[in-house]
LOZA-272050 format. One record per atom (N, C-alpha, C): x negated, y, z; residue in three letters. Coordinates in steps of 0.2 Angstrom, whole numbers, plus 5000, padded with zeros to 4 digits. Example, Ala and Ser with C-alpha at 12.3 -4.5 7.8 and 13.67 -1.06 7.14 Angstrom:
493449725039ala493849785039ala493449845039ala493649895035ser493249955036ser493650005039ser
This chain:
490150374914unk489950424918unk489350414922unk488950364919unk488150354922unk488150304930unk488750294932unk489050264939unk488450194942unk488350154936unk488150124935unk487450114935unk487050144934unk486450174934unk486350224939unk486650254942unk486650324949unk486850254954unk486950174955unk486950164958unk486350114960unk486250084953unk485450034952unk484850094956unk484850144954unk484450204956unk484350224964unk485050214968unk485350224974unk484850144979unk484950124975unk484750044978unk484050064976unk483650054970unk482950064970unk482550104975unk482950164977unk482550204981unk482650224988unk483050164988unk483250164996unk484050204999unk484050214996unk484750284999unk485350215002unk485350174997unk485750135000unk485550044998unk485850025002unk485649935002unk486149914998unk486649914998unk487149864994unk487849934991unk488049904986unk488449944981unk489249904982unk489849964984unk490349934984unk490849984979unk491449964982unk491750024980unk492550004985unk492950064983unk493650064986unk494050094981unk494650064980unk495250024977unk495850064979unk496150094974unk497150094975unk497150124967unk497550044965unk497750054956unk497749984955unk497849984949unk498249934946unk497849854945unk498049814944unk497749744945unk497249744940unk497349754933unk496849764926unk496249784928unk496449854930unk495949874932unk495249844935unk495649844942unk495449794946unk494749754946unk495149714941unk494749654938unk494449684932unk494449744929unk493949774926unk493349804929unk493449834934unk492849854937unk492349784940unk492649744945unk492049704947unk491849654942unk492149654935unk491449644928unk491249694928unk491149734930unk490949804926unk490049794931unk489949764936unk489349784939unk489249714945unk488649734946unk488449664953unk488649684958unk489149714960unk489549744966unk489149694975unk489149694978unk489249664985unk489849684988unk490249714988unk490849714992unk491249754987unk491949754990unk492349804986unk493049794994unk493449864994unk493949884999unk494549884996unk494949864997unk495749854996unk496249865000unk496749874997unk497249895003unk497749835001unk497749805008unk498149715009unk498549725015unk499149695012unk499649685019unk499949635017unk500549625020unk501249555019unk501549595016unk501649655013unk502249705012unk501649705004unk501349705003unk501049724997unk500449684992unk500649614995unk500349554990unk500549554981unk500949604980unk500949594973unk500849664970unk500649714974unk500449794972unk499649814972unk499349854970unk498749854968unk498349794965unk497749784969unk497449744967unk498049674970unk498049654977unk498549604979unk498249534981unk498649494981unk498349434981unk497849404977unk498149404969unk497649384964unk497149434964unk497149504965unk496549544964unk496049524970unk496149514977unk495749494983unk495449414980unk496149364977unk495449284976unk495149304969unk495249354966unk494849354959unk494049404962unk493849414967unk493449484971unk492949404975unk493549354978unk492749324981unk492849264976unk493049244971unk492949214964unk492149234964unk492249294963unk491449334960unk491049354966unk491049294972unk490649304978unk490549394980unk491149434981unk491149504986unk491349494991unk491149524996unk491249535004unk492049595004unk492549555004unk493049595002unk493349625010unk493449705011unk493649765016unk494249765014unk494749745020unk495649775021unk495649825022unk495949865020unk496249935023unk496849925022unk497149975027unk497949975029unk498449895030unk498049875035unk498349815034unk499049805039unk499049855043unk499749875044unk500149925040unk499949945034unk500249995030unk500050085034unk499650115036unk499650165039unk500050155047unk500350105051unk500850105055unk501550075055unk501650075048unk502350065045unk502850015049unk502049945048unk502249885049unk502449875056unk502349925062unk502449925069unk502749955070unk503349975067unk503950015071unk504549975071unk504649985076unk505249975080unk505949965076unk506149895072unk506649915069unk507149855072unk507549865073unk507849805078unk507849735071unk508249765066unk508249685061unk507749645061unk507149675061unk506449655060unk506449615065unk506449655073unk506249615080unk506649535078unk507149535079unk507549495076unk507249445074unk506949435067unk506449395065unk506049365071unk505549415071unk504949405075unk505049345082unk505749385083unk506049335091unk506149255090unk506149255082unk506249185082unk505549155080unk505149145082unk504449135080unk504149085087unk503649045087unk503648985092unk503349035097unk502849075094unk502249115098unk502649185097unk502749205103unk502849295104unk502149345103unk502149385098unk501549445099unk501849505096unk501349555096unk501649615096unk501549625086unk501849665085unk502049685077unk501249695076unk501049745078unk500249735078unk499849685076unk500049615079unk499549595079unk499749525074unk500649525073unk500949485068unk500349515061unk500449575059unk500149605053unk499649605052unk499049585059unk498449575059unk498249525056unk498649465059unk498449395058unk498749365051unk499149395049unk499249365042unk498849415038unk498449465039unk497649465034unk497149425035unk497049405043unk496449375044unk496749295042unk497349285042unk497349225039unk497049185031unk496949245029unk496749245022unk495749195022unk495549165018unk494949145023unk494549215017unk494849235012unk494349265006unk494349335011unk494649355015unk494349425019unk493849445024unk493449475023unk492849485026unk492849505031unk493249575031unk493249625036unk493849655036unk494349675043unk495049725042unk494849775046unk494949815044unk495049905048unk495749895048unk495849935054unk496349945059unk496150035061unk496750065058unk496650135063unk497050125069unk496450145074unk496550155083unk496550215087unk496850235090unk496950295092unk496850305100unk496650245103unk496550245112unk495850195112unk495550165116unk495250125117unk495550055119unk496150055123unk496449995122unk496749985117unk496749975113unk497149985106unk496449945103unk495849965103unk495249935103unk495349885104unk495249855112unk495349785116unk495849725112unk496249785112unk496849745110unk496649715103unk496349745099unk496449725092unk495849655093unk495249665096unk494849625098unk494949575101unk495549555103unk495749495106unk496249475102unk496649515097unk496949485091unk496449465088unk495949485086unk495349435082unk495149375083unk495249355090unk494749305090unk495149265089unk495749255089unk496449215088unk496549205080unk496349275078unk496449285069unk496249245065unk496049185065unk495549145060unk495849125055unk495549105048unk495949095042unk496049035046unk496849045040unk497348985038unk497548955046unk497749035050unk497748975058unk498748995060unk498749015055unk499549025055unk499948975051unk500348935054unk500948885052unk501348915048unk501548865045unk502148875040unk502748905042unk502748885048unk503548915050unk503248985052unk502849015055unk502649055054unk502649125046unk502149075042unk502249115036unk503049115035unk503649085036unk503949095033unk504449135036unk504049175041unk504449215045unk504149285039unk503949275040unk503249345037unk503749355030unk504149325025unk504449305020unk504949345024unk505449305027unk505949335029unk505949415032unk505349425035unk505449505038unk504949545031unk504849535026unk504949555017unk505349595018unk505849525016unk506449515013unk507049565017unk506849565021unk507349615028unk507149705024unk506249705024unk506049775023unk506349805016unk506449735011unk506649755006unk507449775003unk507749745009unk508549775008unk508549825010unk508149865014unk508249935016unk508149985010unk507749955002unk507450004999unk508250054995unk508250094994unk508850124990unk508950174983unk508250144980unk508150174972unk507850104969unk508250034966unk507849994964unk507350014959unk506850054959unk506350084954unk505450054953unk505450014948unk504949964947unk504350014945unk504250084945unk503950124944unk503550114936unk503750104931unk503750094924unk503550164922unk503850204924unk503650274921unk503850284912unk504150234911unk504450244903unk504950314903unk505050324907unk505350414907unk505050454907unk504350464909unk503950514911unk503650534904unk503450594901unk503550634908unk504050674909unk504050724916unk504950764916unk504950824912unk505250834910unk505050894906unk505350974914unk505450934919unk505350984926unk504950974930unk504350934928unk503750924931unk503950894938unk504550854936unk504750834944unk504150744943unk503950724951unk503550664951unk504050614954unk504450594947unk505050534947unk504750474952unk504450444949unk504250354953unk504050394958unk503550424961unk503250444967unk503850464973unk504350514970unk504750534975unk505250474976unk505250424971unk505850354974unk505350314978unk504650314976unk504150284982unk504350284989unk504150364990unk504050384996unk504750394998unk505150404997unk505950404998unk506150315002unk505750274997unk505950235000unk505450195004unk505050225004unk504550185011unk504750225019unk504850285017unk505250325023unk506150265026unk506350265020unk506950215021unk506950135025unk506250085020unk506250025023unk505950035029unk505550095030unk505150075039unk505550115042unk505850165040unk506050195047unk505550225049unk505350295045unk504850325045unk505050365043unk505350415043unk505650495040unk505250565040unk504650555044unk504150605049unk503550575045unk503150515044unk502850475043unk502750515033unk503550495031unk503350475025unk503350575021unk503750605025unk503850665024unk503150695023unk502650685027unk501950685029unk501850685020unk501750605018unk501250595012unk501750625006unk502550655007unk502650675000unk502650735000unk502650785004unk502350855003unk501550855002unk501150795006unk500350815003unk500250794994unk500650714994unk500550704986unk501150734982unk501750744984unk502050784978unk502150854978unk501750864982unk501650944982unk500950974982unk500450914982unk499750944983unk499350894978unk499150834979unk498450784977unk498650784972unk499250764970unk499550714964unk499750784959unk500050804961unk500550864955unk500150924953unk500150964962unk499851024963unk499051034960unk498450984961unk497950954957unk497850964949unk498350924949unk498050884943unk498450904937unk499350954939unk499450974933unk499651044934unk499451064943unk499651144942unk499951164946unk500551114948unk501151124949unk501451054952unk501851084959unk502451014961unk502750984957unk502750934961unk503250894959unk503850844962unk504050924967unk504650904971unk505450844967unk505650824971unk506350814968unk506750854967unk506950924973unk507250984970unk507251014964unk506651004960unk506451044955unk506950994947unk507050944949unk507650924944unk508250994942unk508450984934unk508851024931unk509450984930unk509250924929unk509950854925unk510050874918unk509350864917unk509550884909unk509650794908unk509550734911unk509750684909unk509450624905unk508850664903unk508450634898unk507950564900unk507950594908unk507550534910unk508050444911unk508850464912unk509150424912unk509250374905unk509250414899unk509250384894unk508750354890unk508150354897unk507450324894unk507350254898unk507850274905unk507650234909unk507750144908unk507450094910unk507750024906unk508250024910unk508150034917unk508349974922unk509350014922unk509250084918unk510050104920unk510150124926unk509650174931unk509550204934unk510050284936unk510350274940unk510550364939unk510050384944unk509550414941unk508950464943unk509250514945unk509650554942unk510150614945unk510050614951unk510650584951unk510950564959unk510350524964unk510150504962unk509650484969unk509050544969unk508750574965unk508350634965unk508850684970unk509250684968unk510050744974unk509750714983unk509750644980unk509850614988unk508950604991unk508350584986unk507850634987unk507550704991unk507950744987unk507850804989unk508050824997unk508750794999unk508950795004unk508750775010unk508450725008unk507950665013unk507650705015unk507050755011unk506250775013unk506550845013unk507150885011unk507250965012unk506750985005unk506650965000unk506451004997unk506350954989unk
């Protein structure tokens, strides 16, 4: 699509100093694109909850492997990571050093030394202060093992809340009700592991009813819109009953 050239061109004439790009897809990928050009920077979205999804842990050391200034985004997950869930606190209470979920989330990105830079959405000025005084604290590799090994355990806690084990495989798709299978057990279950109902309700009406479906094939792709024709069950590896959790999908978000 010429990307590569409109970007050499972008640089020769001034419009811009250095060529990045930004990130949400699959690891191959990934590491396809930054062979693909002399990149300077590239932006990813990195948490403790998402070391094995998109780019990840290996897509972040394969980025400063090939010397890029690499940008965190969402390193609390949208908010996700700072609410209020008593099991979690839990965790957290056992830790030598008390801080706030905030700033637990912060530190294990900047503990990383291959990250350059982390964005933080802030909504007040003190919130500003605050993030800024978690930084200076934030330095790579300055969290202890016992430490990390809380960050493991409050995982491990997010991850027994989930309630469709859906590896997002897509080997059943597509629906023949244009329903958006993996996407509605996603957000079904990110609403579920944070204790977000309002939050997640938010992203599955804009993507399964708008960016994602409504876009790009015309058409929703609610959960309600299942028929039980049962076809996806028979495809599915892991022996899922789709049915029924799409039932309790629909329930969840009302539609």
């Amino acid at each position: 699509m010429g990307v590569t050239d409109f970007l050499n061109d972008a640089i020769a004439d001034g419009r811009i100093k250095y060529a990045g790009f930004s990130f949400h897809d699959e690891l191959a990928l990934f590491k396809e694109i930054v062979d693909a050009y002399d990149w300077t920077f590239c932006q990813i979205q990195y948490n403790f909850m998402d070391e094995q999804n998109q780019a990840g842990t290996e897509g972040l050391k394969y980025a400063a492997d090939h010397d890029l200034g690499i940008v965190v985004m969402e390193p609390l997950r949208g908010g996700m990571l700072t609410k209020d869930i008593p099991a979690i606190n839990e965790i957290w209470k056992k830790a030598p050093a008390q801080r706030s979920l905030s700033e637990w989330g912060l530190r294990w990105v900047w503990n990383h030394p291959e990250v350059t830079v982390v964005l933080s959405g802030m909504s007040s000025f003190e919130q500003v202060r605050q993030n800024v005084a978690y930084a200076e604290s934030g330095l790579p590799n300055s969290l202890s093992q016992e430490e990390l090994n809380l960050f493991k355990d409050a995982e491990t806690e997010y991850k027994k809340r989930i309630k469709v084990p859906c590896t997002g495989c897509r080997y059943y798709m597509p629906c023949t009700s244009n329903v958006s299978i993996p996407e509605c057990f996603e957000m079904y279950n990110e609403g579920c592991m944070f204790d977000a109902p309002d939050a997640a309700s938010i992203k599955y009406n804009f993507v399964i009813g708008g960016m994602l479906t409504g876009i790009l094939t015309g058409s929703p792709g609610f959960a309600s819109q299942c028929e039980e024709c049962g076809d996806c069950e028979e495809k599915c590896p892991q022996g899922i009953p789709i049915r029924e959790h799409l039932k309790k999908v629909a329930d969840y978000f009302g539609r």
